[in-house]
C-alpha positions as YAML, in Angstrom:
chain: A
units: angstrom
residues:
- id: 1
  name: UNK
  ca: [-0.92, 5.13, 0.28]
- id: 2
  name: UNK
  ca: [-3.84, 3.19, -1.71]
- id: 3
  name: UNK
  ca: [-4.95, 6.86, -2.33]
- id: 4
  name: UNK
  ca: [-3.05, 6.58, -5.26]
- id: 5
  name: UNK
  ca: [-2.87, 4.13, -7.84]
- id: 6
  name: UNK
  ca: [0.14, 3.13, -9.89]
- id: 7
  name: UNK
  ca: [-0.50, 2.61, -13.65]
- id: 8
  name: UNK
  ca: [0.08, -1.09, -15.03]
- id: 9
  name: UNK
  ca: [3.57, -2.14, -15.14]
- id: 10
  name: UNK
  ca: [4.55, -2.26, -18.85]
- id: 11
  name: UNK
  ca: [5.80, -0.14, -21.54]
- id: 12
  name: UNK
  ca: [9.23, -0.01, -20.08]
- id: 13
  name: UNK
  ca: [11.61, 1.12, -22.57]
- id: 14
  name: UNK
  ca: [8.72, 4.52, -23.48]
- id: 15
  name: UNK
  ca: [9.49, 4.61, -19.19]
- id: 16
  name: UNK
  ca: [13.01, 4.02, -19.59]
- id: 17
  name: UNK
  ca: [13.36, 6.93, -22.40]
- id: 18
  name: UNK
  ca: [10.81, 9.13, -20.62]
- id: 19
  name: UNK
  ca: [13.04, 9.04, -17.13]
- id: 20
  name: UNK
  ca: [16.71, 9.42, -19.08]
- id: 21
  name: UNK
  ca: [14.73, 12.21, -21.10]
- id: 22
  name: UNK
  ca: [13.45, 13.74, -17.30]
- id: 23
  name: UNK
  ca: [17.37, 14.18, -16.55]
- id: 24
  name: UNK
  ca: [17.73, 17.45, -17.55]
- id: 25
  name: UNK
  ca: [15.17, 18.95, -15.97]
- id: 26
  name: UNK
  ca: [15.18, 18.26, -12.39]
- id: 27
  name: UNK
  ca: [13.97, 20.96, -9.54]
- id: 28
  name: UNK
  ca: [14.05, 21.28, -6.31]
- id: 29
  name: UNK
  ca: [17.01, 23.11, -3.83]
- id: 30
  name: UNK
  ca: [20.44, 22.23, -2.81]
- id: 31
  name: UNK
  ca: [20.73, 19.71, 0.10]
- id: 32
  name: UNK
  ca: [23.38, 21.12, 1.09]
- id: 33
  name: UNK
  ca: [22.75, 23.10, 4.95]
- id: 34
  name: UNK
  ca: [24.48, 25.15, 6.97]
- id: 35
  name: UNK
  ca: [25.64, 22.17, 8.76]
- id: 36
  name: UNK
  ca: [27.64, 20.72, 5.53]
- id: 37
  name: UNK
  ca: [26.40, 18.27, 3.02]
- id: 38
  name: UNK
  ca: [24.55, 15.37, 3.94]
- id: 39
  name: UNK
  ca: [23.82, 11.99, 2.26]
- id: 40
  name: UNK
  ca: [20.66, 13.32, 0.87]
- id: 41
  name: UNK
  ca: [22.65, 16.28, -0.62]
- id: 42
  name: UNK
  ca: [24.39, 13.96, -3.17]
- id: 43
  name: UNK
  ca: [21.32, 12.29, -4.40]
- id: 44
  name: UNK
  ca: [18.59, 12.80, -6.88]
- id: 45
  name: UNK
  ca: [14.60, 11.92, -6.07]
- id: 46
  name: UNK
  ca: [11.96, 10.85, -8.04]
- id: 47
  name: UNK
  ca: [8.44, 10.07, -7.20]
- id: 48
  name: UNK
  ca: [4.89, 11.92, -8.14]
- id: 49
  name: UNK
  ca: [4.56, 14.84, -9.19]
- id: 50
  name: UNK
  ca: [2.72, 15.93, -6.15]
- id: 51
  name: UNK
  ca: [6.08, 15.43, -4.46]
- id: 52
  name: UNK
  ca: [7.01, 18.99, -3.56]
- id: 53
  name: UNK
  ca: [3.82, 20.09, -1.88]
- id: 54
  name: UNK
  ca: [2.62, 17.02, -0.47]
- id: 55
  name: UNK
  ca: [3.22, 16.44, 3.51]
- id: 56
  name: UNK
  ca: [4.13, 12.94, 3.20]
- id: 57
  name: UNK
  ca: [6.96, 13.64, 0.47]
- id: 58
  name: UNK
  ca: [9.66, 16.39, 0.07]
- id: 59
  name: UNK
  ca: [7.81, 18.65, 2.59]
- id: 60
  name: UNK
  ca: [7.77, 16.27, 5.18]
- id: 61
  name: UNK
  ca: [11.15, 14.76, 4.69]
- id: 62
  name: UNK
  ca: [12.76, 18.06, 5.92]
- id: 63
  name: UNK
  ca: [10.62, 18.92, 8.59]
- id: 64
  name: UNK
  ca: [10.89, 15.46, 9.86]
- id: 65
  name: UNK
  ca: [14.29, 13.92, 9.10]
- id: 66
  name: UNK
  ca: [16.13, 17.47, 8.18]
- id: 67
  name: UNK
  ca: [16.67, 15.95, 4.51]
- id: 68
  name: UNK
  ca: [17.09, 18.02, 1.56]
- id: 69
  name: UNK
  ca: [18.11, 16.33, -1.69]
- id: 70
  name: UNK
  ca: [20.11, 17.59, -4.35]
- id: 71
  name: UNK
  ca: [17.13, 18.07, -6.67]
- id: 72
  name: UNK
  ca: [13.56, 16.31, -7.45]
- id: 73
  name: UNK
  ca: [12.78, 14.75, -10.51]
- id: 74
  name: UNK
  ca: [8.32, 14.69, -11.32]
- id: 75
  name: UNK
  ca: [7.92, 11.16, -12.72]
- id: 76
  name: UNK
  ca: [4.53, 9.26, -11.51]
- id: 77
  name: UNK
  ca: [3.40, 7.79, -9.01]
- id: 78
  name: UNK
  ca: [5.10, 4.26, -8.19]
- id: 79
  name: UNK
  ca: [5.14, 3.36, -11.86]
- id: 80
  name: UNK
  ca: [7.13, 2.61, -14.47]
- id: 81
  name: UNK
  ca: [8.46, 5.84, -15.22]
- id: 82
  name: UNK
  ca: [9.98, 5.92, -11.47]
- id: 83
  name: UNK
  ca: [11.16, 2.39, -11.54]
- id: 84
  name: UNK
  ca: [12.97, 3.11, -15.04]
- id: 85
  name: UNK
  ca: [14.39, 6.05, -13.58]
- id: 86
  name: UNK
  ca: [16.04, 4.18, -10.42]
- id: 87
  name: UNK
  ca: [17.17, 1.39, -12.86]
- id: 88
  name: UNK
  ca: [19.00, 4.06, -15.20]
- id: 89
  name: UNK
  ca: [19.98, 5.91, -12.72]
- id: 90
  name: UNK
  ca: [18.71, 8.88, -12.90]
- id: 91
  name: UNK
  ca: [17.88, 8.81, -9.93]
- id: 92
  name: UNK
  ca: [19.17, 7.84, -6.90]
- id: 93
  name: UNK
  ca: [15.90, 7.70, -3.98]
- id: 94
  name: UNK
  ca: [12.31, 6.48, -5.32]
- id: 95
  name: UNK
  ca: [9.05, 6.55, -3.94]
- id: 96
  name: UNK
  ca: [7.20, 3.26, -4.17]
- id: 97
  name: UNK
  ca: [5.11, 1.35, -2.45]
- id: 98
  name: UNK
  ca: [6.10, -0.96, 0.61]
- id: 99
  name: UNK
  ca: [4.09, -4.36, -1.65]
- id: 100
  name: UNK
  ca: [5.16, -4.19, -4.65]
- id: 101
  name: UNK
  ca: [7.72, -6.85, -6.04]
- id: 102
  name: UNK
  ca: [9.54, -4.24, -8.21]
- id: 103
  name: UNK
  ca: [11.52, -3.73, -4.91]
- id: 104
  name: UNK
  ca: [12.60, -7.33, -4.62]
- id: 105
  name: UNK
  ca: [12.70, -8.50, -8.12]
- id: 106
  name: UNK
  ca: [15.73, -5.87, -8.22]
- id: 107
  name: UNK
  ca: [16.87, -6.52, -5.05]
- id: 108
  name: UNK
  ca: [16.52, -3.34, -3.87]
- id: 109
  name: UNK
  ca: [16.54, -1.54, -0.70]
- id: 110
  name: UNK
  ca: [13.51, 0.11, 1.20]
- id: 111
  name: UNK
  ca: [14.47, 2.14, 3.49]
- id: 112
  name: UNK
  ca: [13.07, 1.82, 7.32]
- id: 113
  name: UNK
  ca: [10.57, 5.12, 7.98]
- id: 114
  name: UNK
  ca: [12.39, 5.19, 11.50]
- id: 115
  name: UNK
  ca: [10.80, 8.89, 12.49]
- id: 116
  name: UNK
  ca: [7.08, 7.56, 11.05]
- id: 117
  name: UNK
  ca: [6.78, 10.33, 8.35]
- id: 118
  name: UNK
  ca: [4.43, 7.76, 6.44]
- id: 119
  name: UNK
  ca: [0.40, 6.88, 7.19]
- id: 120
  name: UNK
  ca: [0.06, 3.48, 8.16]
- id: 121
  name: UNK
  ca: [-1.68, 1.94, 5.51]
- id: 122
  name: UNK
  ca: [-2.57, -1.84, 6.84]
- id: 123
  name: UNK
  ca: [-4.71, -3.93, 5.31]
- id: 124
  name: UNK
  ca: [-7.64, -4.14, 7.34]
- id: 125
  name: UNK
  ca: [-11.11, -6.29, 7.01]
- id: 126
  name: UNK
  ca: [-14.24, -4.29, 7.22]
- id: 127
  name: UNK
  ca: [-17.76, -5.18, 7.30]
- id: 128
  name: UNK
  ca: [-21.08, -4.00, 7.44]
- id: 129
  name: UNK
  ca: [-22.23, -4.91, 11.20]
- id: 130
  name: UNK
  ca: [-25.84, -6.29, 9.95]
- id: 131
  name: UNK
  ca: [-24.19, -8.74, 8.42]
- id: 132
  name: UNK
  ca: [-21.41, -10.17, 10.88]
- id: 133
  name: UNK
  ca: [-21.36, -13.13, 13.11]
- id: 134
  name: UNK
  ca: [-18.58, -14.69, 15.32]
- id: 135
  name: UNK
  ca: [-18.06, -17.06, 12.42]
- id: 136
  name: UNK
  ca: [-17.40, -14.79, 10.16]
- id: 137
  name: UNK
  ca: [-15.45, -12.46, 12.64]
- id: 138
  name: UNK
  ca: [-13.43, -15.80, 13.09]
- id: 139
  name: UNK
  ca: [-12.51, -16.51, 9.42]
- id: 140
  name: UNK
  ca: [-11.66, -12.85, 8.73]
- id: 141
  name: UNK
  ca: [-9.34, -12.18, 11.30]
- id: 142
  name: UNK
  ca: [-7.26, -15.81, 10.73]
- id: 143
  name: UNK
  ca: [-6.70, -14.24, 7.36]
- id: 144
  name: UNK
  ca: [-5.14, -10.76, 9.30]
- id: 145
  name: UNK
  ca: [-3.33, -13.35, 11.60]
- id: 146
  name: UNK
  ca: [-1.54, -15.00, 8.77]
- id: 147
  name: UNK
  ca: [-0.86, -11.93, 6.36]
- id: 148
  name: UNK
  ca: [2.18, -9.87, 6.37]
- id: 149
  name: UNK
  ca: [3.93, -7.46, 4.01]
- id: 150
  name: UNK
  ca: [6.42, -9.79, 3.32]
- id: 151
  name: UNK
  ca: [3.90, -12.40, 2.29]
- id: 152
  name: UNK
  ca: [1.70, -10.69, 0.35]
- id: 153
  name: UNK
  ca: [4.56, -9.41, -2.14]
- id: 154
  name: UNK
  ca: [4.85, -12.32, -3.70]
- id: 155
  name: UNK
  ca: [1.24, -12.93, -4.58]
- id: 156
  name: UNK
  ca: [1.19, -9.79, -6.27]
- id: 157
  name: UNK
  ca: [3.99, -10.53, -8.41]
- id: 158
  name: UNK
  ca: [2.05, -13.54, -9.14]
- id: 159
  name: UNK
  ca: [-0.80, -11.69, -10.65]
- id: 160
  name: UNK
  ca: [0.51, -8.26, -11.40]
- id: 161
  name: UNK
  ca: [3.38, -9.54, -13.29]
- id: 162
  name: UNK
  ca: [2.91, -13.63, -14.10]
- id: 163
  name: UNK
  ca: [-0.42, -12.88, -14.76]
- id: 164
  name: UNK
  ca: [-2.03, -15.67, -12.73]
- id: 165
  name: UNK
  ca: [-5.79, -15.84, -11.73]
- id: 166
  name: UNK
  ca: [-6.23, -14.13, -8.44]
- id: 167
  name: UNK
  ca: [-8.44, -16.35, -7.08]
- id: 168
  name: UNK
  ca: [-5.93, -19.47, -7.98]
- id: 169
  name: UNK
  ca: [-3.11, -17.28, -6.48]
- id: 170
  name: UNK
  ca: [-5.90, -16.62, -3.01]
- id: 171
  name: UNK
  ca: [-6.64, -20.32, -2.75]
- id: 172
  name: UNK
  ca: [-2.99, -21.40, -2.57]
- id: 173
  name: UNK
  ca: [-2.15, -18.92, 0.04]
- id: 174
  name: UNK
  ca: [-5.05, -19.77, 2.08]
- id: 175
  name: UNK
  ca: [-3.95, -24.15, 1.42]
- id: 176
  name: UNK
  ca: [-0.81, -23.14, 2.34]
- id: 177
  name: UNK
  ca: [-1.46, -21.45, 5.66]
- id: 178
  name: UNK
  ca: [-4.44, -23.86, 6.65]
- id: 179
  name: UNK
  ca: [-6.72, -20.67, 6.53]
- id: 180
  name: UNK
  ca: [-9.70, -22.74, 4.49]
- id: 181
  name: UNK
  ca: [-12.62, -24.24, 6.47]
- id: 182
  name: UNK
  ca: [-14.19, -27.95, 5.26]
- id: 183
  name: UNK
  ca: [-17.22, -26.77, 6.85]
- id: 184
  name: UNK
  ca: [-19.00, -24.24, 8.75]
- id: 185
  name: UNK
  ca: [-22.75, -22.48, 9.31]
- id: 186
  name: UNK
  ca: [-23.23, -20.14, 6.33]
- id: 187
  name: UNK
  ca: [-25.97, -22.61, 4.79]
- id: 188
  name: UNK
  ca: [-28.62, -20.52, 3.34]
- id: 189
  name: UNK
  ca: [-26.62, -17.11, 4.04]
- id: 190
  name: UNK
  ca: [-25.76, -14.99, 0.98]
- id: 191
  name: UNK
  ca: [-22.41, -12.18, 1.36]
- id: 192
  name: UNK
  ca: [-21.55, -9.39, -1.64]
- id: 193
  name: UNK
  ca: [-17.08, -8.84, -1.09]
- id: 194
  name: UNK
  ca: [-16.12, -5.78, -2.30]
- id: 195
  name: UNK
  ca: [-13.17, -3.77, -3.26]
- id: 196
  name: UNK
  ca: [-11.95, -0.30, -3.35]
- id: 197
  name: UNK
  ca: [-10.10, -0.22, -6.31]
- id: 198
  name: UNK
  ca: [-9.61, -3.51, -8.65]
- id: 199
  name: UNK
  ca: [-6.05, -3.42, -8.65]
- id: 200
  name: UNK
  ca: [-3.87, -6.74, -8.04]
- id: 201
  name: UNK
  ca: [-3.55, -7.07, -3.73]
- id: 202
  name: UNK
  ca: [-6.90, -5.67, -3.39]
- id: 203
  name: UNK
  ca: [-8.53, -8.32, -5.88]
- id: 204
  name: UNK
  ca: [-6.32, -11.15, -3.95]
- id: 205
  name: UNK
  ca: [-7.19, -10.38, -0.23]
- id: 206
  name: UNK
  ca: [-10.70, -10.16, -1.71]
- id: 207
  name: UNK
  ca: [-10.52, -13.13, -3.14]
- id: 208
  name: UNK
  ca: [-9.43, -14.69, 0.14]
- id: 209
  name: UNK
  ca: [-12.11, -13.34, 2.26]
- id: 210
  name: UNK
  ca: [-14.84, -15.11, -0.28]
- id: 211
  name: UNK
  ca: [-12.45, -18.59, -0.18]
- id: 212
  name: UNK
  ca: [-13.12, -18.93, 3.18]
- id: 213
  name: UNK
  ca: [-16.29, -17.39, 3.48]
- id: 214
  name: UNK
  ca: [-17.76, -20.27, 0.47]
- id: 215
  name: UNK
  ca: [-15.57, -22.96, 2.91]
- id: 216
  name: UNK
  ca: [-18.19, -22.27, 5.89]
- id: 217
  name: UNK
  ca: [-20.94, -22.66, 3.91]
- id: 218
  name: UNK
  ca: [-21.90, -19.38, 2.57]
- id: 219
  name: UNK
  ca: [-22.86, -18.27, -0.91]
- id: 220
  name: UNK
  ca: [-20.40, -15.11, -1.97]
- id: 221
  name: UNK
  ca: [-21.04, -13.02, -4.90]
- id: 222
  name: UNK
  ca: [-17.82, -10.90, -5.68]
- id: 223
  name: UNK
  ca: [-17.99, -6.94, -6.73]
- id: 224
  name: UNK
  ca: [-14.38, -6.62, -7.88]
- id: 225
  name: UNK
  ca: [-14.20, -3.63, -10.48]
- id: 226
  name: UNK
  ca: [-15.56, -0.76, -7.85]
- id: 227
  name: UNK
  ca: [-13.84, 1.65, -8.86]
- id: 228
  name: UNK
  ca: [-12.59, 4.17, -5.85]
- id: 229
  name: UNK
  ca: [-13.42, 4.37, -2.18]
- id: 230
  name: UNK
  ca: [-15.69, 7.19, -3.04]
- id: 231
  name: UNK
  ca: [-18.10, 3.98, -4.60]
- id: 232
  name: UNK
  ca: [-17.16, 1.11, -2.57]
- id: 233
  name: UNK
  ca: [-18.04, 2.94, 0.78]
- id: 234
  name: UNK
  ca: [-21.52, 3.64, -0.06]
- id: 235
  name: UNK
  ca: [-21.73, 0.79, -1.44]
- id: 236
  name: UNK
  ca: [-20.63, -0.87, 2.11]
- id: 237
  name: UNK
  ca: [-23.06, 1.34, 4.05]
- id: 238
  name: UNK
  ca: [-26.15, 0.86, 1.70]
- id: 239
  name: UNK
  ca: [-25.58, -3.02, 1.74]
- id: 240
  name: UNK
  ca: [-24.85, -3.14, -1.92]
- id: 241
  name: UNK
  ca: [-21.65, -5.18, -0.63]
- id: 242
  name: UNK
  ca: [-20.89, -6.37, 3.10]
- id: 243
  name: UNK
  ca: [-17.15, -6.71, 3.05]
- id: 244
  name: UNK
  ca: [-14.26, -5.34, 1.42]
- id: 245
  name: UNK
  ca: [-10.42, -5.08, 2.53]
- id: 246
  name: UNK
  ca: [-9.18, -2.18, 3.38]
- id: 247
  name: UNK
  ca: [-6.65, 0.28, 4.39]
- id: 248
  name: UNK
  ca: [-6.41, 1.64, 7.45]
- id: 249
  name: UNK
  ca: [-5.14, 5.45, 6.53]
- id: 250
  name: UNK
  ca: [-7.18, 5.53, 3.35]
- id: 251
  name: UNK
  ca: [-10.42, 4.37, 4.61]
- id: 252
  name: UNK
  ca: [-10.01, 7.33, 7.63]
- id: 253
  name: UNK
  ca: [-9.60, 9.86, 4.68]
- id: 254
  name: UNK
  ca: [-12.50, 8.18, 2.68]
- id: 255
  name: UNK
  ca: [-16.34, 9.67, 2.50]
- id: 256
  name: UNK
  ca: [-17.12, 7.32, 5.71]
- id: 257
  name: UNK
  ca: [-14.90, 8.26, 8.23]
- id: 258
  name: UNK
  ca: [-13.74, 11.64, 6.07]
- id: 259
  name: UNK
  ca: [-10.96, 12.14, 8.82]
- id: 260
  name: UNK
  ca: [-7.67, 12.13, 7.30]
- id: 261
  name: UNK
  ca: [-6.21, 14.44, 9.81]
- id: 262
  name: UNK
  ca: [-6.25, 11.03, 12.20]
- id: 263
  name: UNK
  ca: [-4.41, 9.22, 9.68]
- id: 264
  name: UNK
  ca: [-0.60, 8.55, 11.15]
- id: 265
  name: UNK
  ca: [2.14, 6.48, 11.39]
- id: 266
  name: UNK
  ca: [0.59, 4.63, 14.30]
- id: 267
  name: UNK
  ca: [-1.40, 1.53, 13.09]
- id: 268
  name: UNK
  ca: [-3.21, 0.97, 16.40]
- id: 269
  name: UNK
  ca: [-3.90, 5.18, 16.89]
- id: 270
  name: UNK
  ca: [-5.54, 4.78, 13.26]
- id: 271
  name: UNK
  ca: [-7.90, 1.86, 14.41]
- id: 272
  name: UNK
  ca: [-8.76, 3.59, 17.47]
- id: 273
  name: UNK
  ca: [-10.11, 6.68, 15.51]
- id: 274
  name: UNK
  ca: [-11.49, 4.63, 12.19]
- id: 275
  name: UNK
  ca: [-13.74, 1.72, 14.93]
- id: 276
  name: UNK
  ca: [-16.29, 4.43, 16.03]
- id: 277
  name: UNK
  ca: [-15.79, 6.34, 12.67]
- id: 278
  name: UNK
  ca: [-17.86, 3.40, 10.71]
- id: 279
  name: UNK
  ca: [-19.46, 1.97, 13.64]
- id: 280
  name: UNK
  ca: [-21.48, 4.29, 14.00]
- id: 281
  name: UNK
  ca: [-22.43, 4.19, 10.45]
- id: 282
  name: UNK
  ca: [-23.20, 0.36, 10.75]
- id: 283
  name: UNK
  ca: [-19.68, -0.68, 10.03]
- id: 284
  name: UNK
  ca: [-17.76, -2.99, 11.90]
- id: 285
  name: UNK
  ca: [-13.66, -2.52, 11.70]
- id: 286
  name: UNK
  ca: [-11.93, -5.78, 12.50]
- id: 287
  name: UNK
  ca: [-8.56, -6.99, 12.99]
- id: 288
  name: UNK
  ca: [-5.79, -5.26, 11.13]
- id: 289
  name: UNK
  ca: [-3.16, -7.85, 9.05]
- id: 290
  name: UNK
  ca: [0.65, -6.61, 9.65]
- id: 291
  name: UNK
  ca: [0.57, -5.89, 5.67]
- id: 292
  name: UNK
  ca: [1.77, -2.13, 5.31]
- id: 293
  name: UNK
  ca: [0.78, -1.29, 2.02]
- id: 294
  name: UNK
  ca: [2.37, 2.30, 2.36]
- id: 295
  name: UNK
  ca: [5.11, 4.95, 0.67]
- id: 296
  name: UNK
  ca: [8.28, 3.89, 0.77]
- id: 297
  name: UNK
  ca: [11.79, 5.58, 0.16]
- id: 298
  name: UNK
  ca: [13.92, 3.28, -1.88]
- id: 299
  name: UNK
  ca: [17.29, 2.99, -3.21]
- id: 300
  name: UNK
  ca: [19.54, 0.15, -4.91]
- id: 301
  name: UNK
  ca: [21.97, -1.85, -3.79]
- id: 302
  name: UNK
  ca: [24.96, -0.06, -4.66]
- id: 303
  name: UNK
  ca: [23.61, 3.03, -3.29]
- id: 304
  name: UNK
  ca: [22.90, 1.74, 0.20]
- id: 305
  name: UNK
  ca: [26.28, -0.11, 0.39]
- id: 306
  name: UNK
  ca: [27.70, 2.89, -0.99]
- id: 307
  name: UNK
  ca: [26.41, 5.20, 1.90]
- id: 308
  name: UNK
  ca: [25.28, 3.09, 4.41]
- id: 309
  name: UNK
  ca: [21.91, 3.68, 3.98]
- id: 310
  name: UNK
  ca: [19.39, 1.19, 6.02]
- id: 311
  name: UNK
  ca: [16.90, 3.54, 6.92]
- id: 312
  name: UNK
  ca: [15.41, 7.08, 5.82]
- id: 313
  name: UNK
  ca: [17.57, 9.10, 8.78]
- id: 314
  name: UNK
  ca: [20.69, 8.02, 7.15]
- id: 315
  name: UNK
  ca: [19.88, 10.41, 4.41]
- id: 316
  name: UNK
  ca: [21.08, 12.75, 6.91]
- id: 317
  name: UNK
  ca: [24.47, 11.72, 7.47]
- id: 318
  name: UNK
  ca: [27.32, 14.14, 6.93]
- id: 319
  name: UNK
  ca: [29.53, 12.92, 4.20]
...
């Protein structure tokens, strides 16, 4: 979840060293059950330290799936450290995040969330409702129409790790799918995009809201180092900024909505509850994208063909 920020990717032999030094100091309890050992019980996690206590994470993995692995290893949270780890092999599962490239650069494997243990973080537009028209409803919600999870990966490898402009990385996305206007009826109308958090995918779907926003006609001034949802949604409400992307799990446990406990694995339960959340605060919710920028269990290559491991429930196999 976008709750949670990774650090920069970098530094990876101090991550390599820091994961191989982690080795010896795993905790957690057997996976073996009464039932015989499973999958799971052969295998080694490593994710945030929060891990243990945190519903989405060990916790929820046995209530929902039955899966106890053979130990956890505290690393961070979808960095480097974790990513070194998987790569040496200490450890076997990872938690990362569903977008980032890490995951296909290696040609890894992220495992399917078949029993929906994970919030449904989708990239969503938002915007305050003083400010929205049909044209803008329009151009927003082409953007949702056209972005996916599998599309957006690459963009952020783009900037997070190529180091391209995210606003040259936005524009070619948006040539490519035929998402920018030649014209439109924003003459005279000034719009403030926003962010959450100034990290890579937000500044790029932010970036592509004021491409096609500047296409119709209107004049966009970008506020792209907000630092947390607990600035950007004041921000959104006080009309500091009218539009931001965001998440649809987050922004339901954000000061706006600040209803977390509706947050699920069930995109279109999560816009049903998060609409008359900011509505009501002058906040209109529109169309979610089919991005998923969520927790995700991951393994290599070898592993998966090694245990036949597609998706999280396999973790409970008998072996």
């Amino acid at each position: 979840m976008r709750r949670f920020r990774r650090s920069a990717l970098g530094a990876t032999t101090l991550a390599l060293a820091v994961a191989l030094a982690l080795a010896s100091c795993s905790s957690g309890e057997s996976g073996t059950t009464s039932g015989g050992a499973t999958v799971a019980s052969k295998l080694i996690l490593g994710g945030p330290p929060e891990c243990p206590t945190r519903p989405f994470c060990v916790p929820g993995l046995k209530k929902t799936y039955g899966i106890t692995f053979k130990s956890f290893k505290p690393l961070d949270v979808g960095g480097p450290q974790t990513v070194a780890a998987l790569k040496a092999g200490a450890i076997q599962v990872a938690l990362l995040f569903s977008t980032d490239p890490v995951i296909t650069d290696n040609g890894w494997v992220a495992l399917e969330d078949d029993k929906h243990l994970q919030n449904a973080d989708v990239i969503t537009p938002v915007v305050r409702t003083a400010a929205l028209n049909d044209e803008i409803t329009t151009l927003l919600n082409g953007i949702s129409a056209k972005l996916t999870t599998d599309n957006i990966v690459p963009l952020i490898s783009q900037v997070a790790e190529q180091k391209q402009d995210p606003a040259v990385v936005a524009k070619s996305f948006l040539t490519q799918q035929g998402l920018l206007p030649s014209s439109g009826n924003g003459a005279g109308k000034s719009l403030t995009v926003g962010v959450s958090a100034a990290f890579a995918e937000n500044e790029i779907v932010a970036e592509m809201y004021a491409q096609v926003l500047e296409g119709a006609g209107y004049k966009v001034k970008r506020e792209l180092d907000l630092a947390s949802r607990e600035v950007s949604d004041p921000a959104l409400k006080s009309g500091k900024i009218d539009i931001k992307p965001e998440y649809l799990a987050s922004e339901l446990g954000g000061p706006l909505a600040n209803a977390p406990d509706k947050a699920s694995g069930d995109a279109t339960a999560e816009l049903d509850a998060l609409r008359p959340a900011l509505l009501s605060q002058g906040i209109t919710v529109l169309n979610p994208s089919q991005a998923d920028d969520t927790n995700v269990f991951v393994v290599t290559k070898a592993t998966a063909d090694q245990y036949g491991l597609s998706k999280v429930s396999d973790l409970a196999k008998k072996v």
